[in-house]
C-alpha positions as CSV (number, residue, x, y, z in Angstrom):
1,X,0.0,0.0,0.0
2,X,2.9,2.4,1.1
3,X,4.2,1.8,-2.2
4,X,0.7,2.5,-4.9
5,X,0.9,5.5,-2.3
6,X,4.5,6.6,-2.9
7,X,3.9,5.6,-6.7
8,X,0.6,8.4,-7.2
9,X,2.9,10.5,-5.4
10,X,5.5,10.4,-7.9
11,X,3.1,10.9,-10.5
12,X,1.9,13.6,-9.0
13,X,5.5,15.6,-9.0
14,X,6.3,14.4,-12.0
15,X,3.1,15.9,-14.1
16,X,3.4,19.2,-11.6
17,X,7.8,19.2,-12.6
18,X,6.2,19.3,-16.5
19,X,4.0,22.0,-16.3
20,X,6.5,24.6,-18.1
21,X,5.8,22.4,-21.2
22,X,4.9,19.3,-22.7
23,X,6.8,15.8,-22.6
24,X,6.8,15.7,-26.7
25,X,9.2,18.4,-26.6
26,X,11.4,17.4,-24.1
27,X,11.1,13.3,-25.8
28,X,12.2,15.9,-29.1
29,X,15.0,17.5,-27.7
30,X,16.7,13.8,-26.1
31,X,16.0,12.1,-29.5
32,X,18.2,14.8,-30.9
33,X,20.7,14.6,-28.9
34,X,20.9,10.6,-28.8
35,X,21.2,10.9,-32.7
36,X,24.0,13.4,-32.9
37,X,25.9,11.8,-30.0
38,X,26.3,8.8,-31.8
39,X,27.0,10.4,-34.8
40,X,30.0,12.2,-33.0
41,X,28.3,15.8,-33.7
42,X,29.3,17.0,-30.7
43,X,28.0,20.4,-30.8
44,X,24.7,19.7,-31.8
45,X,24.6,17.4,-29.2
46,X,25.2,19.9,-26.6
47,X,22.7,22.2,-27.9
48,X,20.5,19.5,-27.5
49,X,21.1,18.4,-24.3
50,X,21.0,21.7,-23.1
51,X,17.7,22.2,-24.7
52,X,16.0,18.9,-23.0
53,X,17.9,20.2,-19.7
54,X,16.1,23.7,-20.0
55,X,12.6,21.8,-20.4
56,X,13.7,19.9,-16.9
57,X,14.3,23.6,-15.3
58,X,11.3,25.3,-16.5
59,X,9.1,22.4,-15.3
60,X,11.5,22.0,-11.4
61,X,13.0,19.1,-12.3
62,X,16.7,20.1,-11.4
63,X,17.8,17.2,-10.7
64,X,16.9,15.4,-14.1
65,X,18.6,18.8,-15.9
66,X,21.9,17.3,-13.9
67,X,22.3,14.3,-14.8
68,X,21.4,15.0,-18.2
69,X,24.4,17.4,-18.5
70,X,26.5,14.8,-16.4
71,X,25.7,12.0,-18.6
72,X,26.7,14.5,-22.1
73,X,29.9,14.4,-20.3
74,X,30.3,11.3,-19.0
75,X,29.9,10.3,-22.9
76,X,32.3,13.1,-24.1
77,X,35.0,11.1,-22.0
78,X,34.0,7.8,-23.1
79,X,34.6,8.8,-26.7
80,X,37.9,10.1,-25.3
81,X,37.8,13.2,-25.4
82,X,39.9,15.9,-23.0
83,X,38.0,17.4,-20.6
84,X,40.0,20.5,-21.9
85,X,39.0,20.3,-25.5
86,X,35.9,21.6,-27.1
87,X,35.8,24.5,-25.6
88,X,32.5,25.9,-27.4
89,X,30.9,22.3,-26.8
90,X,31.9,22.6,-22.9
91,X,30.6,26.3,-22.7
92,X,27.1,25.2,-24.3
93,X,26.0,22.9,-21.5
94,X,28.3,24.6,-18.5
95,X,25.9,27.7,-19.3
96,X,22.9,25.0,-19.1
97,X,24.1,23.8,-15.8
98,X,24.3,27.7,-14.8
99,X,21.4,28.3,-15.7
100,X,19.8,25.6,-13.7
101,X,21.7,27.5,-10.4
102,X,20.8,30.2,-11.4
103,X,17.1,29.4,-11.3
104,X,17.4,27.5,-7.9
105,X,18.7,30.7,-6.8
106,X,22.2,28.5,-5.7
107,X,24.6,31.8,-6.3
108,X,27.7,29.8,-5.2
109,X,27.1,27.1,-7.2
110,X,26.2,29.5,-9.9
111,X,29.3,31.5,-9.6
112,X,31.5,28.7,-9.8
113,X,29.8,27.5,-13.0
114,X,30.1,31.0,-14.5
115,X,33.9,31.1,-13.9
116,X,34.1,27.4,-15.8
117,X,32.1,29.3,-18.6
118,X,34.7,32.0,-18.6
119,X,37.2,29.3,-18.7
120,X,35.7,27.6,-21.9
121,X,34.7,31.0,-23.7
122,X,38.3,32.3,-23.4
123,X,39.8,29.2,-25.3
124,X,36.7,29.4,-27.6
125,X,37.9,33.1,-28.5
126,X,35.0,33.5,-30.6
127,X,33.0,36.6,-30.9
128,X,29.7,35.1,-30.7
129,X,30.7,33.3,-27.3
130,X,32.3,36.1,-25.5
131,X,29.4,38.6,-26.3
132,X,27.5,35.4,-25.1
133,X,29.7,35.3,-21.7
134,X,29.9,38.8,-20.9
135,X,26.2,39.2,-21.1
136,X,25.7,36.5,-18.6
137,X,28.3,37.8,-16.2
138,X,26.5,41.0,-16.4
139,X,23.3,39.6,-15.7
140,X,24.6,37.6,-12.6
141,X,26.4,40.6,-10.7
142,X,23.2,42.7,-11.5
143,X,21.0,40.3,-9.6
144,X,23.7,39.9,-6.8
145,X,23.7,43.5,-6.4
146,X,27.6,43.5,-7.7
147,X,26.4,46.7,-9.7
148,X,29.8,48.0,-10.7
149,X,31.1,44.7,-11.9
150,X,27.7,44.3,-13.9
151,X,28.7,47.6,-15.9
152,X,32.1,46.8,-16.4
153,X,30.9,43.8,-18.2
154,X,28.6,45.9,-20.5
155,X,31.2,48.2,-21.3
156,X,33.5,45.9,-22.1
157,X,31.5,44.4,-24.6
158,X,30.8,47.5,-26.1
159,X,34.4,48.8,-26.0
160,X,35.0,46.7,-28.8
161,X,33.1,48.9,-30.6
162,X,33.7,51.9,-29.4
163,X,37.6,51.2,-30.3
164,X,37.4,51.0,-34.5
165,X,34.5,54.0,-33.8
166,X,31.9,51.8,-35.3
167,X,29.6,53.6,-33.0
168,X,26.2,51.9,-35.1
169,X,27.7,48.3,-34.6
170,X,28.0,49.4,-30.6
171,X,24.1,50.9,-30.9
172,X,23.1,47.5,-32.4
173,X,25.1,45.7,-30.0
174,X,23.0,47.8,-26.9
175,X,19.6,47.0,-28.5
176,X,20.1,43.1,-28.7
177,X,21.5,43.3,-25.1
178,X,18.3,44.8,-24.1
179,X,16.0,42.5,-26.1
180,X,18.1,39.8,-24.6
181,X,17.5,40.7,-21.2
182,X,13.8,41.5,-21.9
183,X,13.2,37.9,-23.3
184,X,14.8,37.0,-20.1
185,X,13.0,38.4,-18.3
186,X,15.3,40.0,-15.9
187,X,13.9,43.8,-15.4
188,X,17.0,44.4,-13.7
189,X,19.1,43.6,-16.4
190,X,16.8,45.5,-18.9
191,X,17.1,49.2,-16.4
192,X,21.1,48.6,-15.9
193,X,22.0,48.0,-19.6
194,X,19.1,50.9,-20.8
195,X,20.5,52.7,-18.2
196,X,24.2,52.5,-19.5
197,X,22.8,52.4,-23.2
198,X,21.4,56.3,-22.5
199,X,24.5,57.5,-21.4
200,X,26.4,55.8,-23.8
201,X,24.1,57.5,-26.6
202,X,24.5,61.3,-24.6
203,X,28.6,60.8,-24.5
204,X,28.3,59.5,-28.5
205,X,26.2,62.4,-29.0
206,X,28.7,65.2,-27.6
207,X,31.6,62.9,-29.2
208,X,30.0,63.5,-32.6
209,X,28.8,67.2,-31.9
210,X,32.5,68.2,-30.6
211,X,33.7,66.5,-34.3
212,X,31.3,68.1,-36.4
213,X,31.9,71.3,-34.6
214,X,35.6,71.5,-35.4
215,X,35.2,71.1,-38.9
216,X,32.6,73.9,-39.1
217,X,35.2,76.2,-37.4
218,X,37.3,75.1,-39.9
219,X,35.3,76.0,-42.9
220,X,34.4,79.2,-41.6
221,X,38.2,80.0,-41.0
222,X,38.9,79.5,-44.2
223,X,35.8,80.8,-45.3
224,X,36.6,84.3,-43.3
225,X,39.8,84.5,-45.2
226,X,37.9,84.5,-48.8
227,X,35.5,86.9,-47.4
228,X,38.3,89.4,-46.4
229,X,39.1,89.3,-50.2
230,X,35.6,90.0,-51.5
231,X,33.7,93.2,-51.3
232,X,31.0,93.8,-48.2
233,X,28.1,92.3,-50.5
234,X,29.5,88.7,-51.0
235,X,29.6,88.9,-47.1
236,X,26.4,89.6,-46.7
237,X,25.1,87.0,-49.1
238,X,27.4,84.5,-47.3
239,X,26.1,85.0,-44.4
240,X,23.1,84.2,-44.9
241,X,23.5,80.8,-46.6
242,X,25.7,79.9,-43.3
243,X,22.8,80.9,-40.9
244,X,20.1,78.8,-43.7
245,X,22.7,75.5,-43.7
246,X,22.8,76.0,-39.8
247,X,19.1,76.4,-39.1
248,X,18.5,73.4,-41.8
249,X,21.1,70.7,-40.5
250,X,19.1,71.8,-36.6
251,X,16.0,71.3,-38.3
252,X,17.5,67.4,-40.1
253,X,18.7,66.3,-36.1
254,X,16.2,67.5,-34.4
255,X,13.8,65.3,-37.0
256,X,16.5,62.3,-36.8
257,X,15.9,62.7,-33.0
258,X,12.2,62.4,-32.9
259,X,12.4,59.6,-35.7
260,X,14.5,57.7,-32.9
261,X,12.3,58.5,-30.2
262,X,9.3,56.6,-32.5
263,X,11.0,53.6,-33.5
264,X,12.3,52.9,-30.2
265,X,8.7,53.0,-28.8
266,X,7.4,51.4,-31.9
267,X,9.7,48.4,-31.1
268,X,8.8,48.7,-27.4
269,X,5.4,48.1,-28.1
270,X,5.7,45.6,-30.1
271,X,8.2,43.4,-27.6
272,X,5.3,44.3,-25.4
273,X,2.7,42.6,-27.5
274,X,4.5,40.0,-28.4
275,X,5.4,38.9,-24.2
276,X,1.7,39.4,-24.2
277,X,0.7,37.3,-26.7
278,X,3.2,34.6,-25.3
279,X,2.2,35.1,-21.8
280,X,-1.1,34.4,-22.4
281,X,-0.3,31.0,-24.8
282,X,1.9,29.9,-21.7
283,X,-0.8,30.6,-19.2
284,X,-3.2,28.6,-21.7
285,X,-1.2,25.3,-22.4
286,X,-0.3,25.3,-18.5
287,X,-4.2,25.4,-18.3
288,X,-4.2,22.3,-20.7
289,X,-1.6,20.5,-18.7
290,X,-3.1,20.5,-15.5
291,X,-6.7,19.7,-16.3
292,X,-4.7,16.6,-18.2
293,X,-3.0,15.5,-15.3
294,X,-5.8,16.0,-13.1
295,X,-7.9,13.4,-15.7
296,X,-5.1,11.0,-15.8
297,X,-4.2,10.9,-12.0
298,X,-8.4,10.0,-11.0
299,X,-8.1,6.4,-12.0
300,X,-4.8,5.7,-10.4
301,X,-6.3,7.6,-6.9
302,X,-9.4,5.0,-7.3
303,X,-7.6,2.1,-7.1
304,X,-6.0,3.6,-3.8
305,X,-7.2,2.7,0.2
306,X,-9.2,5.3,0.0
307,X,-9.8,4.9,4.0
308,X,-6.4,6.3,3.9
309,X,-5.5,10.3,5.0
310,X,-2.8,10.6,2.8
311,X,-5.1,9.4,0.0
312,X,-8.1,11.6,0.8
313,X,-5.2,14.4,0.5
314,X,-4.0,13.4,-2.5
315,X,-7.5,13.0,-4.2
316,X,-8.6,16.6,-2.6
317,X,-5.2,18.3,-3.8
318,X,-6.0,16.8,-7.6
319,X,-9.6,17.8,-7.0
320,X,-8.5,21.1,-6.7
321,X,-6.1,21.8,-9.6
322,X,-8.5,20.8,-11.6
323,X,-10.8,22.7,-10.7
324,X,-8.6,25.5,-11.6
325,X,-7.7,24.6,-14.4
326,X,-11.6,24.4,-15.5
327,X,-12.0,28.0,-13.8
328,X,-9.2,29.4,-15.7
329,X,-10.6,27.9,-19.2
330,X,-14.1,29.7,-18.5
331,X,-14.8,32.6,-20.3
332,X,-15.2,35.7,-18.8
333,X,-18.7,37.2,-18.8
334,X,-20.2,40.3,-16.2
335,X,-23.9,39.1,-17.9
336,X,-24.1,35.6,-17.5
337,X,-26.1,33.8,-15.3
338,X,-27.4,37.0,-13.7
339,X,-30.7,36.4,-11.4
340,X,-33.0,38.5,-9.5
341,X,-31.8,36.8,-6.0
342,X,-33.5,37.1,-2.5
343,X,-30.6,38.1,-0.2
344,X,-31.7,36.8,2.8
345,X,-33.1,33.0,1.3
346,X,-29.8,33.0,-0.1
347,X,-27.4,33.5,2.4
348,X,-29.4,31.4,4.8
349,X,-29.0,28.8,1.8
350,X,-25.1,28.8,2.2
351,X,-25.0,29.7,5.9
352,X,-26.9,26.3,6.7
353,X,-24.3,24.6,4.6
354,X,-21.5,26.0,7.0
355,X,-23.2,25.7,10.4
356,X,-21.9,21.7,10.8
357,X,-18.4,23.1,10.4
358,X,-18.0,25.6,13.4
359,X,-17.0,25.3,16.6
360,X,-19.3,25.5,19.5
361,X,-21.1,28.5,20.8
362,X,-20.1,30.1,17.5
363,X,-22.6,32.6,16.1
364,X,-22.8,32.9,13.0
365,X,-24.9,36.7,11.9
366,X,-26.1,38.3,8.7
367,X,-26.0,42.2,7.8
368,X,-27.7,44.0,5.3
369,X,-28.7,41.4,3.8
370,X,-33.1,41.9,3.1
371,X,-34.1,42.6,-0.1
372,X,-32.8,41.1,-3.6
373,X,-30.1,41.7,-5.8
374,X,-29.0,41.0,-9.3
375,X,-26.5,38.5,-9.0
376,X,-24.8,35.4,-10.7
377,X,-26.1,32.9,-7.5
378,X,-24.4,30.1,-8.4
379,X,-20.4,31.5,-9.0
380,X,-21.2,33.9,-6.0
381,X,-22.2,30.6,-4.5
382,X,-19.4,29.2,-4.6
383,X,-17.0,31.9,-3.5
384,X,-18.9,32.8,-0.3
385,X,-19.2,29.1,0.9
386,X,-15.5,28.7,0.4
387,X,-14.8,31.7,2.5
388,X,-17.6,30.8,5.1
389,X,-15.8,27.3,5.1
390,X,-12.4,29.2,6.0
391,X,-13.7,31.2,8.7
392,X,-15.9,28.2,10.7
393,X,-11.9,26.4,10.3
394,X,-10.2,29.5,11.8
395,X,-12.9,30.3,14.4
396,X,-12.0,29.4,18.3
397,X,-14.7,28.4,20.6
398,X,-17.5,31.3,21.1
399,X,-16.2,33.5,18.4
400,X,-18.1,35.3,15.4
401,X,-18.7,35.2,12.1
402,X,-20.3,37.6,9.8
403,X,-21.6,37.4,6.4
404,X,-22.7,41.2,5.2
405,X,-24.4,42.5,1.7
406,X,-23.5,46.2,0.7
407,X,-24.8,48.0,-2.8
408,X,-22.6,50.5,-3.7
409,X,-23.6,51.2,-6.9
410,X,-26.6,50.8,-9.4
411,X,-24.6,47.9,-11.0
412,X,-22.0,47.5,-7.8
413,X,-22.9,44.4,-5.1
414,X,-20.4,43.5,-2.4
415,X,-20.4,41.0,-0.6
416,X,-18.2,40.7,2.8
417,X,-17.5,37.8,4.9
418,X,-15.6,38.8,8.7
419,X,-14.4,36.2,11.4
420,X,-12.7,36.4,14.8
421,X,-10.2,34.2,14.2
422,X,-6.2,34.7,14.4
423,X,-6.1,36.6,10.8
424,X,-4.0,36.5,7.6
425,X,-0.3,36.6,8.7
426,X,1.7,39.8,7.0
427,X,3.9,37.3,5.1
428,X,1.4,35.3,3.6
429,X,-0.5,38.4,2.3
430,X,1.0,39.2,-1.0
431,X,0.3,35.9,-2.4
432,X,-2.8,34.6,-0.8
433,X,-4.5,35.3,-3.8
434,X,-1.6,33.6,-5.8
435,X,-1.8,29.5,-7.0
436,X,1.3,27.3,-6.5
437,X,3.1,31.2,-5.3
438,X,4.8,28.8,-2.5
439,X,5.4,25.1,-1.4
440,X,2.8,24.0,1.3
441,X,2.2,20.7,3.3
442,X,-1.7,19.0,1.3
443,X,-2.4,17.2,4.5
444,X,-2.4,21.0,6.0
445,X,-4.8,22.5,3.1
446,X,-3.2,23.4,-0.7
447,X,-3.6,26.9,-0.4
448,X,-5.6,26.7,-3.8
449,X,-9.3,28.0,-2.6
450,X,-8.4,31.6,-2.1
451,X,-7.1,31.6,-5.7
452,X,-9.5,29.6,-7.3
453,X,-12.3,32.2,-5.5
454,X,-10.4,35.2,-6.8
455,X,-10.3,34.0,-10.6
456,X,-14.1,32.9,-9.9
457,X,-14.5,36.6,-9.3
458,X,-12.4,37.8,-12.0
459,X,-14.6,35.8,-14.3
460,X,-17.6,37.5,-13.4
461,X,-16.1,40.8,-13.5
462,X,-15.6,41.5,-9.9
463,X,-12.7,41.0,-7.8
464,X,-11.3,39.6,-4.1
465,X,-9.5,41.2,-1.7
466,X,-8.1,41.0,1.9
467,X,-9.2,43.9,4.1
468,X,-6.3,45.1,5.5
469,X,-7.6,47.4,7.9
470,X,-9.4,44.6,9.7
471,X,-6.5,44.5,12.7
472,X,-9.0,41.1,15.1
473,X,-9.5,38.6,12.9
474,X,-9.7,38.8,8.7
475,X,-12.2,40.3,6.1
476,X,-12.7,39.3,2.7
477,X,-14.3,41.7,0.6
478,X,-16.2,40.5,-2.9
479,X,-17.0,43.0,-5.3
480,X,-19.1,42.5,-8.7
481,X,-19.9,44.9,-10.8
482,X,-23.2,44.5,-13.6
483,X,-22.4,45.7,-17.2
């Protein structure tokens, strides 16, 4: 039994460590990199395996990233090759293995992998690797708060550059740094390098004024000593075609300025878009994943002791992602389902539900709550009894609970649920609305109702919040609003 236990356990991780994305890819990636292995394309290979390892990292499976890289090099050495050699192959899956630190937030670990990666990119000496390198180091002392090193990296890179005077090669160079870190993701790495890409653009800009300055002065010395040869009227008419050139090459930068200006937020928008667009087909095939698992893990859970705590977690805890996984996939709709509801028949409705739950000489009290409002009865349902649920747990012995009804609008209804009990704790607060935000015990709850009610809400057009003014006990506050 201990074992069909341990087993649906296993399961369970090992759907939940593939959420990031889907096993065909990952089952793509290792066929790859079985093929070229054998074929001796060692390069490929790495790329490979450090694709199939970044599949194991997105979906926390660290350690199946590890000994994925381990076993590339394990058969590097059995083909006999030097641990020295291959420098480029040996950078490709070091950086894999940094990045795995690097997401379990293991900075030694990381550190001492990105000093290997130096190692490797140095007898790699190719352009492509140390742009590669220095951008990394950059991002790592920006996120360790190693500031100063973090811009010495960027300008190192840049100085490259800067040294032949290729100053639009060093712009370009700044623009995929910053797409770079915006596809990572890292907003500190994006306001460093912008930062350090602004005033590299101001010290290019008074580089290039000081230049073009000196060769006006130049032209108008030599200009001055033609004019002391003419007559007063060829000065004149000189004159003015210098102060016309003048006010028309003003007129060209300050146009070349604003045309800039657009196309860097033209391509800011569309980056925008585009993380958008992405966001929301990652939030969607996540979506797909767990209602899967949740399908696929219900037959396994039935054949269980289901007499068994652990299993009545287990079943509760799948119960529950699916669920919202189905509430996430709903559409959103402020009109649907709306009914004329008696306030008072309902509430009693979901109030009788909870009584069994509390504690004794718990009272349980309604407020504002005669009359009817138009309401979706069933989502609204759903929420409150989830809520009521919480606050008959949290409760002690002769406490209060309080289930209120306020109309603050012609189309506004709120609904507010208070207890006596110990309250939300100030650490838990930011992401008691938030799924899977942190790990959590099942057989102590899965921290998945709270979010499950706050999409319900979002879905209906309303939203759920923690009253934070509420110092004895806890408040939640459920607002709808009618389209």
């Amino acid at each position: 039994m201990r074992r069909l236990i341990s087993l649906a356990l296993t399961l369970t991780l090992s759907a939940l460590g593939l959420l990031a994305d889907t096993q065909s890819e990952f089952n793509a990636h290792l066929k790859a990199y079985n093929s070229r292995i054998a074929a001796h394309q060692y390069l490929p290979a790495a790329q490979s395996a450090a694709a199939a390892a970044a599949v194991c990292v997105n979906a926390h499976n660290y350690d199946g990233a590890f000994r994925l890289l381990g076993n590339f090099d394990k058969a590097l050495a059995q083909n006999g090759i030097a641990p020295d050699s291959l420098p480029a192959v040996r950078y490709t899956t070091e950086k894999a293995r940094y990045e795995a630190y690097r997401q379990l937030k293991n900075n030694g670990s990381a550190l001492k992998s990105l000093s290997r990666m130096g190692n490797f990119a140095k007898k790699a000496g190719t352009k492509e690797i140390t742009t590669d390198m220095l951008f990394n180091e950059a991002q790592y002392y920006y996120s360790t708060d190693q500031n100063a090193k973090g811009d010495l990296c960027i300008a190192r890179l840049i100085k490259q550059f800067n040294n032949s005077k290729d100053y639009t090669a060093a712009d370009k160079a700044y623009r995929s740094l910053i797409d770079r870190a915006v596809s990572a993701g890292d907003a500190e790495l994006v306001e460093h390098t912008y930062e350090n890409y602004m005033q590299w653009s101001d010290s290019i800009e008074a580089i290039t004024a000081h230049s073009e300055l000196g060769k006006v002065k130049k032209e108008y010395a030599d200009s001055q000593e033609t004019i002391a040869e003419k007559d007063h009227t060829i000065a004149t008419r000189t004159g003015w075609i210098v102060t016309f050139i003048t006010l028309f090459v003003i007129a060209v930068a300050a146009l070349a300025i604003g045309a800039l200006f657009y196309f860097r937020i033209l391509a800011k928008n569309r980056r925008m878009k585009k993380s958008v667009e992405t966001a929301n087909a990652q939030s969607a095939a996540k979506s797909a994943i767990l209602h899967n698992m949740s399908s696929q893990m219900e037959p396994t859970l039935e054949r269980l002791d289901q007499s068994d705590p652990a299993v009545q977690n287990l079943r509760g805890y799948v119960k529950r992602v699916g669920e919202l996984s189905d509430v996430e996939n709903a559409e959103t709709s402020a009109s649907a389902g709306l009914e004329e509801t008696n306030l008072d028949t309902f509430c009693e409705t979901i109030v009788a539900k909870v009584r069994p739950l509390v504690r004794p000489r718990v009272t349980i009290t309604f407020n504002g709550t005669k009359g009817y409002a138009l309401i979706n009865p069933q989502e609204v349902g759903k929420i409150l009894t989830h809520l009521l649920e919480n606050a008959a747990k949290y409760t002690p012995e002769g406490g209060k609970i309080t289930l209120s009804y306020k109309k603050r609008g012609a189309k506004v209804n709120q609904f507010i649920v208070t207890d006596s009990g110990p309250g939300i704790p100030e650490a838990d607060r930011d992401t008691l609305f938030t799924a899977f935000s942190s790990q959590c015990d099942i057989a102590e709850g899965d921290r998945l109702g709270l979010p499950i009610c706050a999409l319900r809400a979002e879905k209906i057009n309303g939203n759920l919040i923690l009253d934070t003014t509420v110092t004895s006990g806890a408040s939640f506050v459920l607002t709808i609003h009618n389209t």
